[in-house]
Every structure is written in C-alpha cells, then in structure tokens.
N, C-alpha and C positions, 0 to 999 in steps of 0.2 A: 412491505415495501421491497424487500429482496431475501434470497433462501441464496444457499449454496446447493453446486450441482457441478454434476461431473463440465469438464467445460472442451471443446475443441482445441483450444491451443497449449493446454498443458493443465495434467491433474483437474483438478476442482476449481470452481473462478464463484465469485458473486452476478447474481445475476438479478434485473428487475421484475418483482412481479406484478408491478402497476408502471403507469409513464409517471417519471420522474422529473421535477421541473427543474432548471437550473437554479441556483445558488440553495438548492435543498440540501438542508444539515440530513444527511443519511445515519450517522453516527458516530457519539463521543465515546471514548472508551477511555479506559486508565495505559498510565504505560507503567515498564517493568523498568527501572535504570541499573545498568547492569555495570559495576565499577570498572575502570583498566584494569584492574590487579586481577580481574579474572577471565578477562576478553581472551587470553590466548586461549584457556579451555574452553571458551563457547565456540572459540573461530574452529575447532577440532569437530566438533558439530555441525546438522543442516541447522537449527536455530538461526546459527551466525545468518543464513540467508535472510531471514525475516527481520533483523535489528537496523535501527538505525543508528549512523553518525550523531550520538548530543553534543559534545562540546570537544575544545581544542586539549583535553587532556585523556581521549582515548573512553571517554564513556561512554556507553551504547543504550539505546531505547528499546526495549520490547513491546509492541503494542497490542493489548489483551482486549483482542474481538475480532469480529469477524471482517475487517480489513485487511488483514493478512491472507485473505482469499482472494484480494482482488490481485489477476493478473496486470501484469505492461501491454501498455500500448502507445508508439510515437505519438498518438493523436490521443489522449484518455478523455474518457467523459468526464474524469470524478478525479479531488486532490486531497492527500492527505495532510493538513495541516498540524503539524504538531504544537502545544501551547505550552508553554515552559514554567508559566506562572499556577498554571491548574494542572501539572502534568498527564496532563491526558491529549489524545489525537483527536482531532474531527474529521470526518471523511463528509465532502460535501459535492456533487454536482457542478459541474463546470458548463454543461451544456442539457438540453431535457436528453432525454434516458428513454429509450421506447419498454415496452414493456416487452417482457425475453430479452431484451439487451441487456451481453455481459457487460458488468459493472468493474472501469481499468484505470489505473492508474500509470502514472510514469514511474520508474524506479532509476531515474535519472537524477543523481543529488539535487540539482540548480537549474534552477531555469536558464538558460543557455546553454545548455551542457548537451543540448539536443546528440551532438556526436560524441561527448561521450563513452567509451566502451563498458560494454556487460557484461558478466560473467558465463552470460549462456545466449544459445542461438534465437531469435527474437522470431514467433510464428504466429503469426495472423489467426484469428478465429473465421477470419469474414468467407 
C-alpha cells in the first residue's frame, strides 16, 4: 500500500504504491509517551521533531511507525489521528491517493491553525 523513498521536498516521505481510497485506515501503530520530567532532554534532540503535544502537563507522544515519514503539506492527503484510549495513532486517507503519490500530512496542531507558524521553510514536492 506504500514503501518509503527518497522524497522531493525533504529527506524521505511515504509514498503510495497502489491508489489509495479515501477514509482508508493506512495505519495503526503504538505510540511512545514520553513524561515532562524528561521533555527538556528530548527537545536537545531531532526526536523532539517527530513528538507530539499529549496533554496539558508537558507530555509528549512518539509515534512508532512509519508515519513519521510522512512529510507537510497545507493541503494533505492523509491525517494522523491520535487515539488516547488505545494509545496508538491511525493514519488514514482524507482524499484517494494516486498511486506514486507522496503520502502528507499537516504538522499544524489544529484544525484552523492553517497560519500557524513552522519551525522550517515549507517546500512543495509538486
């Protein structure tokens, strides 16, 4: 359904290797919760780049699989849903997926958060 591969807009990306339909479960994986009391030496790290925000006291989520390949895109095909009760992420299809489409996600916290700012300069594959 998809491989990683070198990608046009930065490092490595996921990419499809069939068409992919929309609302297709792509993949559940486990996450890593990483307490505050150690966030300051993960943020000393690139890790810190791949964690997410858990909760309002400084937790962070690391999420073990290959969604962490997925690069940004303002428009993504695919979102990663995190599930708090099964600690694991789904990454699923938002729209179909051609086949060689890289596979993108937003790395924008919130939905409306469209503006946003990123930690890095935001480059198109197309």
């Amino acid at each position: 359904m998809y491989e990683v591969r070198p990608s046009p807009r930065e490092g490595r990306g996921l990419f499809a290797t069939a068409r992919i339909r929309s609302e297709t479960l792509l993949m559940e994986a486990p996450l890593l919760l990483i307490p505050a009391s150690e966030r300051t030496a993960l943020q000393a790290t690139i890790v810190d780049d791949y964690v997410y925000e858990w909760d309002e006291h400084g937790t962070a989520a690391l999420v073990l699989g290959v969604s962490s390949m997925c690069n940004h895109d303002d428009d993504p095909n695919a979102f990663l849903w995190l599930v708090p009760d099964r600690l694991t992420a789904q990454l699923f299809a938002v729209r179909d997926i051609a086949e060689g489409e890289e596979i993108t996600v937003s790395y924008r916290a919130e939905e409306g958060s469209e503006d946003a700012p990123l930690w890095f300069d935001v480059r198109a594959g197309r």
